[in-house]
C-alpha positions as CSV (number, residue, x, y, z in Angstrom):
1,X,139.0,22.2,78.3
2,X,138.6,20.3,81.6
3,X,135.3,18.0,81.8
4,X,133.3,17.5,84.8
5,X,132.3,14.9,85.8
6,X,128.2,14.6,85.9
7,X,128.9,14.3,89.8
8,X,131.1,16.9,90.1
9,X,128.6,19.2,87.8
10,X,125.9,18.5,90.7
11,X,127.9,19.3,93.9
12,X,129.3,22.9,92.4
13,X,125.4,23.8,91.7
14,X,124.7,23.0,95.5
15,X,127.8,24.8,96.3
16,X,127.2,27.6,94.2
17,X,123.3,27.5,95.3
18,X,124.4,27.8,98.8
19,X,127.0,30.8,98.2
20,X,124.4,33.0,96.7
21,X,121.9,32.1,99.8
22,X,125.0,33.1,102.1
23,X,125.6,36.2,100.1
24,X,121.7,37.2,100.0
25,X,121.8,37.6,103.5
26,X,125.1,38.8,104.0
27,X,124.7,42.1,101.5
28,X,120.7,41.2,100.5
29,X,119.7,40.9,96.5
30,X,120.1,44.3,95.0
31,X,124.2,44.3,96.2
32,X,124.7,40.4,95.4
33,X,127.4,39.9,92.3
34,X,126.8,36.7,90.5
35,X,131.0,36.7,90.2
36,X,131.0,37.8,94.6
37,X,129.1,34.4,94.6
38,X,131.7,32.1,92.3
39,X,134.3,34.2,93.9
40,X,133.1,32.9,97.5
41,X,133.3,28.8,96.2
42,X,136.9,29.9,94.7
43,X,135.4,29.1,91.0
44,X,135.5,31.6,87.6
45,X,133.1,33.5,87.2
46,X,132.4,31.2,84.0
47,X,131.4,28.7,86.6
48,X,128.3,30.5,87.3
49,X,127.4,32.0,83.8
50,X,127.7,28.7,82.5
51,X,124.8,27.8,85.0
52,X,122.9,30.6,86.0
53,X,123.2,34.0,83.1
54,X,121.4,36.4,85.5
55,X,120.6,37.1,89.0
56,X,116.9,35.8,88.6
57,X,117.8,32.4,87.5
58,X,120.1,31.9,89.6
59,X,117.0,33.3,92.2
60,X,114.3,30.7,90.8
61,X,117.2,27.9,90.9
62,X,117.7,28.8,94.6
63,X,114.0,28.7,95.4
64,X,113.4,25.3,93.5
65,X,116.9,23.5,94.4
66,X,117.2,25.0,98.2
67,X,115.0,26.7,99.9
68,X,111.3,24.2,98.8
69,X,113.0,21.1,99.3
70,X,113.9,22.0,103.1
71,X,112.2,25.6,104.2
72,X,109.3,24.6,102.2
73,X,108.5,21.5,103.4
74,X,109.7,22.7,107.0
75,X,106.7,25.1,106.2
76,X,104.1,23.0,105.4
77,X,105.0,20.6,108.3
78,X,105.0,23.9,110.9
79,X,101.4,24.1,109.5
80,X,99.5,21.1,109.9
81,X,101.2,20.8,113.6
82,X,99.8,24.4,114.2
83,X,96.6,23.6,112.9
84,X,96.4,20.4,114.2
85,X,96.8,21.8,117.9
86,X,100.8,20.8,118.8
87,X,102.6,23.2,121.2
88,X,105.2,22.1,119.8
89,X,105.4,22.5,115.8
90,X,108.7,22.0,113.9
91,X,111.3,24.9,114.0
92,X,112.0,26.0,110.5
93,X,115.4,27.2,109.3
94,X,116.3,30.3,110.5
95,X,119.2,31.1,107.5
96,X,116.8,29.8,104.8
97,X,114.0,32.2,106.2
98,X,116.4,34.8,105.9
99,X,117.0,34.5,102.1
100,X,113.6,34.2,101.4
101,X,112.7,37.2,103.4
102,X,115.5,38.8,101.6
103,X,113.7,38.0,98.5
104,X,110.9,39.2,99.4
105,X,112.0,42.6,100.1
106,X,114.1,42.8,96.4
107,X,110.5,41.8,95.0
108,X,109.1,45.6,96.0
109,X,111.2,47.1,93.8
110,X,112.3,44.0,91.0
111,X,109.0,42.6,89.1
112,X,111.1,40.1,87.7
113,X,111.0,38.2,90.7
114,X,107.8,38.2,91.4
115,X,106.7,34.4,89.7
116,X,109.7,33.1,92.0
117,X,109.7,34.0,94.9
118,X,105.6,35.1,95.3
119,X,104.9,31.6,93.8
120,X,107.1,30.5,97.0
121,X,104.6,32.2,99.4
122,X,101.6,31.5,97.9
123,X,102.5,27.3,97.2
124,X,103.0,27.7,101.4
125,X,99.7,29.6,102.0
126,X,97.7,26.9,99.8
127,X,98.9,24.3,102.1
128,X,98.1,26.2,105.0
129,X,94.5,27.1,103.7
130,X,93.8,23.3,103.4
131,X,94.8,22.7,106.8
132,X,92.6,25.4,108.2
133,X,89.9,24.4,106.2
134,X,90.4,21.0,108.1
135,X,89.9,22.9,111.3
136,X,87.3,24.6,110.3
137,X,85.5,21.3,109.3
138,X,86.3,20.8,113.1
139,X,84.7,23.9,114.4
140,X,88.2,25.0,116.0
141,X,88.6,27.5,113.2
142,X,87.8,31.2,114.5
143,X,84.6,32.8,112.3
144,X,84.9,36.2,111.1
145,X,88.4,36.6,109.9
146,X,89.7,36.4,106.0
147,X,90.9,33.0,105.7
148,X,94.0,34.3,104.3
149,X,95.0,36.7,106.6
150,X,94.9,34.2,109.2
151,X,97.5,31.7,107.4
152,X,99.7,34.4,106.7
153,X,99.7,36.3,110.5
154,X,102.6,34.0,111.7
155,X,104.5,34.1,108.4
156,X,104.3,38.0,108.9
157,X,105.9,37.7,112.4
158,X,108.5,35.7,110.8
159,X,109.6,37.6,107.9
160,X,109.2,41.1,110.0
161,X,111.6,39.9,112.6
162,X,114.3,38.8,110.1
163,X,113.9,42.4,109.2
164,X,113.7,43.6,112.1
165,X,116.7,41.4,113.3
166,X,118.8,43.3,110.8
167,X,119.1,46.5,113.2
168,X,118.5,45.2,116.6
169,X,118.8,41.6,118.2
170,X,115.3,40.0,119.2
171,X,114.0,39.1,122.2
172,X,115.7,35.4,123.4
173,X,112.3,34.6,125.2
174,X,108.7,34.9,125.3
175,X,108.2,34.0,121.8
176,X,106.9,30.7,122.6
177,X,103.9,32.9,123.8
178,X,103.9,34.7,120.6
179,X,102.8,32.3,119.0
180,X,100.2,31.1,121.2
181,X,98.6,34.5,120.9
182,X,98.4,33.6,117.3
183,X,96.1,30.3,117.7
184,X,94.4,32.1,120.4
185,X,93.8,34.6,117.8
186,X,92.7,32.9,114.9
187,X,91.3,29.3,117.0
188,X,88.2,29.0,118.8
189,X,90.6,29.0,122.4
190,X,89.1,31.6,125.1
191,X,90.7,34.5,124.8
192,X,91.6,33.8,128.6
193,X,93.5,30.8,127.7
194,X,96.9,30.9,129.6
195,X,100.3,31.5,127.3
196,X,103.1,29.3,127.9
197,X,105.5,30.3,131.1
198,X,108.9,31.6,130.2
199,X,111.1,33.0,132.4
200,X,111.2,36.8,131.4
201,X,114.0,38.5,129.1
202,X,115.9,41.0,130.3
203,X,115.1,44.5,129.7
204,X,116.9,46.3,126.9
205,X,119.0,49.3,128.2
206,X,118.3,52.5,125.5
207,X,121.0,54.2,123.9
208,X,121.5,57.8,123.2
209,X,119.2,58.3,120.4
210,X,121.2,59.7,117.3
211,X,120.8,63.4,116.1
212,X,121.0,65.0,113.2
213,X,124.3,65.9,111.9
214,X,125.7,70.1,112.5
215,X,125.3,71.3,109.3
216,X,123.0,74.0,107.6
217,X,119.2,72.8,107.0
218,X,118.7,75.1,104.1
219,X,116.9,74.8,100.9
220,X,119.1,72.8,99.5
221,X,119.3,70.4,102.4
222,X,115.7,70.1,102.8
223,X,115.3,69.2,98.9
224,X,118.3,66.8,98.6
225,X,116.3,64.7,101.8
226,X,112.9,64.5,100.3
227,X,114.3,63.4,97.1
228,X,116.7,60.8,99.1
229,X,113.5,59.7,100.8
230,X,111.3,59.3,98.0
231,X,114.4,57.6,95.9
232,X,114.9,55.3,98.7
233,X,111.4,54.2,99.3
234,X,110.6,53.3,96.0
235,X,113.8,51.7,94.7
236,X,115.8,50.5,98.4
237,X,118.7,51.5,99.2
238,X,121.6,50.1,97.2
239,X,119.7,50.4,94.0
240,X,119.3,54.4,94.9
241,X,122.4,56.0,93.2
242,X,123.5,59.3,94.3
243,X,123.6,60.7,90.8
244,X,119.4,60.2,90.7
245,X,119.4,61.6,94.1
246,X,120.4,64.9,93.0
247,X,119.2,65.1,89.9
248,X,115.7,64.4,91.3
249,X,116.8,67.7,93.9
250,X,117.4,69.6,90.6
251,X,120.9,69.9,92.3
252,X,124.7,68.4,90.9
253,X,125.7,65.4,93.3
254,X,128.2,67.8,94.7
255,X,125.8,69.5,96.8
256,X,125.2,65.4,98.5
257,X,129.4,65.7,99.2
258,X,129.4,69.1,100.6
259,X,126.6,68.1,103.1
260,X,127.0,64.4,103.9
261,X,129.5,61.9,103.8
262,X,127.9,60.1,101.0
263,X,124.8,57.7,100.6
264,X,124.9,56.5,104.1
265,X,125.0,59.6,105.9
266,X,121.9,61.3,103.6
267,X,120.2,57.9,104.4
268,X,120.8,58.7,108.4
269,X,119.5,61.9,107.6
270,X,116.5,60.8,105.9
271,X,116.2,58.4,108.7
272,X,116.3,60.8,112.0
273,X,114.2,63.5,110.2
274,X,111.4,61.2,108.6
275,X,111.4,58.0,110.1
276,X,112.4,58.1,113.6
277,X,109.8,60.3,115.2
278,X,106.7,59.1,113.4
279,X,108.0,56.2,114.2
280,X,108.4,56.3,118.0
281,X,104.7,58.4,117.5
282,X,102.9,55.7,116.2
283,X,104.1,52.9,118.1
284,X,103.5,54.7,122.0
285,X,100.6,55.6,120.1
286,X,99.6,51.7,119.9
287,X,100.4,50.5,122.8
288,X,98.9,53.3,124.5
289,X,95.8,53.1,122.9
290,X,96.4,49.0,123.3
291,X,96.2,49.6,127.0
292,X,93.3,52.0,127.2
293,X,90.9,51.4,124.5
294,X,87.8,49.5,125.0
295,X,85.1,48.2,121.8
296,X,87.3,46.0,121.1
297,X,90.5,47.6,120.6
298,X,89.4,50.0,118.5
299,X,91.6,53.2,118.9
300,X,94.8,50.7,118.8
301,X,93.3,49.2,115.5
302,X,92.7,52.3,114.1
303,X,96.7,53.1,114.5
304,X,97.4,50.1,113.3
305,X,95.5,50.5,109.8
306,X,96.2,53.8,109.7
307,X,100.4,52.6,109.7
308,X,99.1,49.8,106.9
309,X,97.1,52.5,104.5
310,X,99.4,52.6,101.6
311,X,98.1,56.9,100.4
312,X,98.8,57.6,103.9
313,X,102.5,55.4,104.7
314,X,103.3,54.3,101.7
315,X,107.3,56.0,101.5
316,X,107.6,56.0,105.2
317,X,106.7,52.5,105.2
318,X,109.4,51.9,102.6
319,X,111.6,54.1,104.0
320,X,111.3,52.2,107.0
321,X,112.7,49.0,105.1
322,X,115.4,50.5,103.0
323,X,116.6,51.7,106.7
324,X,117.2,48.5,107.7
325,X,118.5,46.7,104.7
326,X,121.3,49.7,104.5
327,X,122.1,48.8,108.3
328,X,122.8,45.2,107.3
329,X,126.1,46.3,105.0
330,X,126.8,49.9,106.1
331,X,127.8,50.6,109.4
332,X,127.5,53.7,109.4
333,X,123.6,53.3,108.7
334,X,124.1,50.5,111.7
335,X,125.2,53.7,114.0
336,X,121.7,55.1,113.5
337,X,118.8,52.3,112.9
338,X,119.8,50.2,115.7
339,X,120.0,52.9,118.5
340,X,116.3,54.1,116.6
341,X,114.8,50.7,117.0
342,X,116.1,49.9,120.3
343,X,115.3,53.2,121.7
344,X,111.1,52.7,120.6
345,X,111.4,48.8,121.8
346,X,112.5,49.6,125.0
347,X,110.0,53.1,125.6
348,X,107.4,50.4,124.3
349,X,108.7,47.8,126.9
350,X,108.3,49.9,129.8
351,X,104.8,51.2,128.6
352,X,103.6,47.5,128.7
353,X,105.1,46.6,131.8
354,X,103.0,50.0,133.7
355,X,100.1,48.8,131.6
356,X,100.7,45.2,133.6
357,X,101.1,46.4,136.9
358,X,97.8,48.2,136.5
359,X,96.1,45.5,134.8
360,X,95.4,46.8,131.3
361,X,97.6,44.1,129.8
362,X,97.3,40.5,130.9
363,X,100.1,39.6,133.3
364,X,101.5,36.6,131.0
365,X,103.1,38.0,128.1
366,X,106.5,38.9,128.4
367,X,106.5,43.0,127.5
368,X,109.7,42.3,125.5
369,X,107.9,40.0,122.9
370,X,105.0,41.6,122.9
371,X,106.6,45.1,121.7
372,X,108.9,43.3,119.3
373,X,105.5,41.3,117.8
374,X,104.0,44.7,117.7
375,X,106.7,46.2,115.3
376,X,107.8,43.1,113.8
377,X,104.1,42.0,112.5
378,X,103.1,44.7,110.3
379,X,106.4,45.4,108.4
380,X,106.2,41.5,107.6
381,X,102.7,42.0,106.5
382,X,103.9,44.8,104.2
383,X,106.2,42.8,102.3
384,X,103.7,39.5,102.3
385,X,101.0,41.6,100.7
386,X,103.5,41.8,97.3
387,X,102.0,37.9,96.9
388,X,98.7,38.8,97.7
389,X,97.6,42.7,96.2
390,X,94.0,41.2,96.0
391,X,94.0,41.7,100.0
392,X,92.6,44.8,101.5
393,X,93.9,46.6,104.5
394,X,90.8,46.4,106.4
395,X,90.9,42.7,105.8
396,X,93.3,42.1,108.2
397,X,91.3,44.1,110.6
398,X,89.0,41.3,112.1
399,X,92.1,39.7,113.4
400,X,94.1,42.4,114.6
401,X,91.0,43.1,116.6
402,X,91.1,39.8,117.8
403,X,94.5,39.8,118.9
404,X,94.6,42.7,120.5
405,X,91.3,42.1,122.5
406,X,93.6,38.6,123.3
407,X,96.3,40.8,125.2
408,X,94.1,42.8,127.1
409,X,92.9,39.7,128.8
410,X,94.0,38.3,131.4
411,X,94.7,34.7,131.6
412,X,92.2,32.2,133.4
């Protein structure tokens, strides 16, 4: 038997540390092999056993090790310069956000890794409550909002736009106003305050939106995609196996084979028929009632909780996820959730810029971020509330309301 060195021991834990972070956002938690991840530093799968027997040590290692030493404290710093006033806060990691938000979308579905990676979120939010708390001793903290919901708003855009980022590429500018609308929002700054002046992106071009694939939308067909869709929701998509597909259908997995290609094409399926026209619904729905509503806000926050209320959006809303984790690995999946998202971004887009030109939405916010915040923000909220079940929908309310007021304002 070889010895390692004490040295040597440390440096293949970082390496082996830094292969599972690369393979979390390369194929996301539930497809990650422990050996995939020795494999990728050229070690034995030993190697890794020795260290790390399961998937949620090696997790809590990661979280410890990695990601709180550098996205952690990256964190913490981004939040005393936010709440301290500085337009120009520290960026944070972009790869190490992306494992975490990984993480945090395993957690739906894996309980186990709930004290890991929640405890990561929640250590963050402490230190961000103490620094509001230090504004609010100021008077610049905004009254009327839960305290929590507004340390966790820009987290939400963060997280939701990794997500988001999985099917479709993000706007390149205007997010430097993003998130000035979020100190507007939760900050005692008139809502008239100017954003900061980015040249505008360039408007996506939409793609021929995918349809449904020719074949016959019997009985059988209808079963197999409600019992895909409620399979996917709750449990994601790699963890759905075909086999509990059909069985939940009451059918053998033959009648998946003689319909789709496989996993990724009932997914598609799932996705064109369930997700992609509510989906388009409710967001023209938001940004239409954005533009018109008065009180407030009030119609556009009613779409908004009514896309958070778990009885009512629940599998849709998980549906919604699973989509785009599948599109990460499968392109096939890719085919469909991209051309989806990107046809809704840019319908949303042109909605905002006609809303501009008439004056319903203030003139310095680039329509590009602004629909990508829109869609980003509450799927990161969905995940984020795994740390936080004691928080209410309508507690995030007061400051949806706020921003929302914020954008139909125009700038001083």
């Amino acid at each position: 038997m070889v010895k390692v060195s004490r040295q040597r021991s440390a440096e293949l834990r970082i390496e082996l540390l830094d292969a599972a972070a690369a393979e979390l956002r390369r194929v996301g938690y539930d497809a990650m092999a422990l050996t995939a991840v020795a494999g990728n530093c050229g070690l034995a799968t030993s190697a890794i056993y020795n260290r790390f027997p399961t998937k949620e040590a090696l997790v809590e290692a990661l979280i410890v090790e990695r990601l709180e030493p550098k996205l952690g404290a990256q964190s913490d710093a981004e939040t005393i310069a936010f709440w301290s006033g500085s337009s120009e806060p520290p960026k944070l990691d972009f790869e190490q956000l992306g494992v975490i938000s990984e993480l945090l979308l395993a957690a739906r579905h894996t309980p186990s890794l709930h004290d890991s990676v929640y405890g990561f979120i929640r250590r963050r939010a402490d230190i961000a409550l103490a620094e509001r708390e230090k504004a609010v001793v100021r008077g610049e903290a905004r009254d009327g909002q839960d305290p929590r919901v507004q340390v966790l708003m820009r987290a939400a855009s963060w997280i939701g736009g990794y997500i988001c980022g999985l099917a479709s590429a993000p706007p390149k500018r205007g997010l430097k106003a993003i998130n000035e609308l979020m100190r507007i929002t939760v900050t005692n700054l008139p809502y008239t305050t100017p954003l900061p002046t980015e040249p505008r992106s360039k408007p996506r071009v939409a793609p021929p939106a995918p349809t449904l694939e020719n074949h016959n939308h019997d009985e059988i067909c209808a079963a197999l995609v409600d019992a895909a869709a409620e399979i996917f929701a709750s449990r994601g998509y790699e963890a759905a196996a075909v086999a509990d597909i059909s069985r939940r259908a009451g059918l053998t997995t033959g009648a998946i084979y003689n319909r789709f290609s496989g996993k990724a094409g009932l997914m598609n399926e799932v996705i064109i028929s369930e997700i992609s026209p509510d989906a388009q619904t409710n967001s023209f729905d938001l940004v239409g009632a954005l533009a018109t509503s008065t009180e407030r806000s009030a119609s556009a926050l009613d779409v908004v909780i009514e896309r958070f209320n778990d009885d009512a959006d629940k599998r849709k809303r998980g549906l919604r996820l699973a989509a785009r984790d599948a599109a990460r690995h499968e392109p096939e999946v890719a085919a469909v959730v991209g051309p989806i998202q990107d046809v809704t971004l840019v319908g949303m887009a042109n909605f905002v810029r006609n809303a501009q030109d008439e004056g319903l939405i203030r003139s310095d916010i680039d329509p590009e971020a602004a629909v990508w915040w829109i869609i980003v923000n509450p799927l990161g909220i969905s995940l984020l509330r795994g740390a936080f079940p004691e928080l209410e929908i309508n507690d995030w309310a007061p400051s949806y309301a706020v921003a929302m007021e914020i954008l139909r304002t125009q700038p001083a």
